[in-house]
C-alpha positions as CSV (number, residue, x, y, z in Angstrom):
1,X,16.9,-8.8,8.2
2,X,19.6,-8.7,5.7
3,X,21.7,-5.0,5.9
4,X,20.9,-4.1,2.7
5,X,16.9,-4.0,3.4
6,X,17.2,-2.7,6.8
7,X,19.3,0.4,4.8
8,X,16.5,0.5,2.8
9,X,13.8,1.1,5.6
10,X,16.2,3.7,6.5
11,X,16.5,6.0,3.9
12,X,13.0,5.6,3.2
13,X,11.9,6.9,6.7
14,X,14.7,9.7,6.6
15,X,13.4,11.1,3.1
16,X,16.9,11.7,1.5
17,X,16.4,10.2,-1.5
18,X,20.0,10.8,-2.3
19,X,21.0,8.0,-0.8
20,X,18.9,5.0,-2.6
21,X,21.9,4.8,-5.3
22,X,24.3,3.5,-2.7
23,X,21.9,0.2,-1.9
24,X,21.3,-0.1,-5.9
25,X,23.4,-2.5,-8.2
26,X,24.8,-0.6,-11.1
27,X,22.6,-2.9,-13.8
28,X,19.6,-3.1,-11.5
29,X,16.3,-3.7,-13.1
30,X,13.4,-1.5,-11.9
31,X,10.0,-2.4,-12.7
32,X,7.2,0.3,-11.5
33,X,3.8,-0.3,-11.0
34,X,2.8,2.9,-13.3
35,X,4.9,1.8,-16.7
36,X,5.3,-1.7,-18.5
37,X,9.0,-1.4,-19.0
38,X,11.6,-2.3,-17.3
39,X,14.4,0.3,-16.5
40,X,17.7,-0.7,-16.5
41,X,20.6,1.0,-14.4
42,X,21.2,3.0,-10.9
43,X,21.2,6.6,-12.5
44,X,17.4,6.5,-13.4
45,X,15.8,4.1,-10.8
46,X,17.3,6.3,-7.7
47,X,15.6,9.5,-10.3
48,X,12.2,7.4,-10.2
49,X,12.6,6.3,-6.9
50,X,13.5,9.8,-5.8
51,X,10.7,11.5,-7.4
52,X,8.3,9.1,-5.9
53,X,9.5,9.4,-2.5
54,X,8.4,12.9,-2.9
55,X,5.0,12.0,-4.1
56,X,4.0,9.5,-1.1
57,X,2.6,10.8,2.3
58,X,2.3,9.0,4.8
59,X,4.6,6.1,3.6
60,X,5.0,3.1,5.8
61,X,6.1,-0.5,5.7
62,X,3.5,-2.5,7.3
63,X,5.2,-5.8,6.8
64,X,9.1,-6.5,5.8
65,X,9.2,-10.3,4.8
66,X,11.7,-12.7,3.5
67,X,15.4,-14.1,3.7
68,X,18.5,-14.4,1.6
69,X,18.5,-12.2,-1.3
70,X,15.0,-12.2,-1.5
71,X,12.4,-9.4,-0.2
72,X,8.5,-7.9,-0.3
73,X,8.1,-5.4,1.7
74,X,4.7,-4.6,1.9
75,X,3.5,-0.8,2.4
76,X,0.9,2.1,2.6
77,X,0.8,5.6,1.3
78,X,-1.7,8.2,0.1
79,X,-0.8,9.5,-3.1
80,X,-2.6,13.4,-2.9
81,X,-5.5,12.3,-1.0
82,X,-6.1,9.1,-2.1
83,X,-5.1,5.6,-0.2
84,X,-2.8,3.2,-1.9
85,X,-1.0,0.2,-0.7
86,X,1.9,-1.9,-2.3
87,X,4.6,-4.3,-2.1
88,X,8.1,-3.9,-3.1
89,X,9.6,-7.2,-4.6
90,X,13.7,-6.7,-4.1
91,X,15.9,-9.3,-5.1
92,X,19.7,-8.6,-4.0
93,X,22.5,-9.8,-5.9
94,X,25.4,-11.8,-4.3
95,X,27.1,-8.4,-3.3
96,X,24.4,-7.1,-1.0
97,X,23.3,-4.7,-3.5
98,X,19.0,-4.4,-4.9
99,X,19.3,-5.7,-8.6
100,X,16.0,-6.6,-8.6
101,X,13.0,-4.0,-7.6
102,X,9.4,-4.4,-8.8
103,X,6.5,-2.5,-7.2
104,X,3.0,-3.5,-7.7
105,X,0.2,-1.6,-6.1
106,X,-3.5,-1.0,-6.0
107,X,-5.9,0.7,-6.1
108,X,-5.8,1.5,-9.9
109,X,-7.2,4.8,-9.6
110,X,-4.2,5.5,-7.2
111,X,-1.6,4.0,-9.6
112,X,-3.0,6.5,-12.0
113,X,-2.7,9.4,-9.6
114,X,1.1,8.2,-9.5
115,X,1.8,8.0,-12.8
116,X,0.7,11.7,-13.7
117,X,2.3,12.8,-11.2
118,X,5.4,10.8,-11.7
119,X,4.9,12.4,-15.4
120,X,5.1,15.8,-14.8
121,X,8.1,16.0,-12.5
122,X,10.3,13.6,-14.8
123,X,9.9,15.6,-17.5
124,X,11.4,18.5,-15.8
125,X,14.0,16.6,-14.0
126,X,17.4,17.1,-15.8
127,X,18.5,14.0,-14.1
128,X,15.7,12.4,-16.3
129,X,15.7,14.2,-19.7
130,X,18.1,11.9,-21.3
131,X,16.0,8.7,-20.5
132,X,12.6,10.7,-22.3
133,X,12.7,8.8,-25.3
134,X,12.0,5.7,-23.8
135,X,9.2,7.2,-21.4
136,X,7.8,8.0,-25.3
C-alpha cells in the first residue's frame, strides 16, 4: 500500500481531522458525493473532510484497492441512523500527496442526510464562510 493511503487509513481511524491537510496537495481537487462542483485547494477539502468525519459513525474501510498513484477505498458508515456505503477515488500526484479525491455513495436518501447536515455545520464554520458564495 502506498504511504500516503496507509496515512490516510490512519487519521481516519484516529478522528483528528486536523491532520488530513498534511496528505492533501495544495491544488487538490475534491469532488463530494452531496454537491456537483468541484472544490479546488487544501484549506476547504480538509474543512469538508473534517466536518464529515464528524458526521459518520461507525466509519470503516471494508476494502483498500489499487497501486501507483491510483486508489478506491471502499467504506461503510451510518449517517444519524441510517446505513450508507461509498468509495473514495484518490488519485496522488508524483509527490505522494491526494490531488485527486472523489467520493460517491449510496443510498440517496443517506447522501441527502449528508448533505443537510454537511449544510448546517459549514455555514457556521469560520474556516468555511469565505468559500459560501460558491456553496450559493
Amino acid at each position: 500500500m502506498h504511504p500516503t493511503i496507509a496515512r490516510m487509513t490512519e487519521i481516519v481511524a484516529s478522528g483528528d481531522d486536523t491532520k488530513i491537510i498534511e496528505i492533501l496537495a495544495d491544488d487538490v481537487q475534491f469532488m463530494p458525493p452531496t454537491y456537483f462542483k468541484t472544490w479546488t485547494g487544501a484549506e476547504p477539502t480538509a474543512a469538508i473532510l473534517g466536518h464529515v468525519g464528524q458526521i459518520f459513525q461507525d466509519f470503516e474501510y471494508r476494502r483498500i484497492m489499487g497501486e501507483g498513484n491510483d486508489w478506491a477505498l471502499e467504506f461503510q458508515c451510518k449517517i444519524g441512523d441510517l446505513d450508507a456505503v461509498g468509495v473514495d477515488l484518490i488519485t496522488l500526484n508524483d509527490e505522494g500527496k491526494v490531488s485527486k479525491f472523489e467520493v460517491v455513495m449510496r443510498p440517496y436518501k443517506s447522501v441527502g442526510a449528508l448533505r443537510d447536515a454537511i449544510m448546517a455545520r459549514v455555514m457556521k464554520d469560520p474556516r468555511f464562510l469565505k468559500y459560501k458564495d460558491a456553496l450559493s
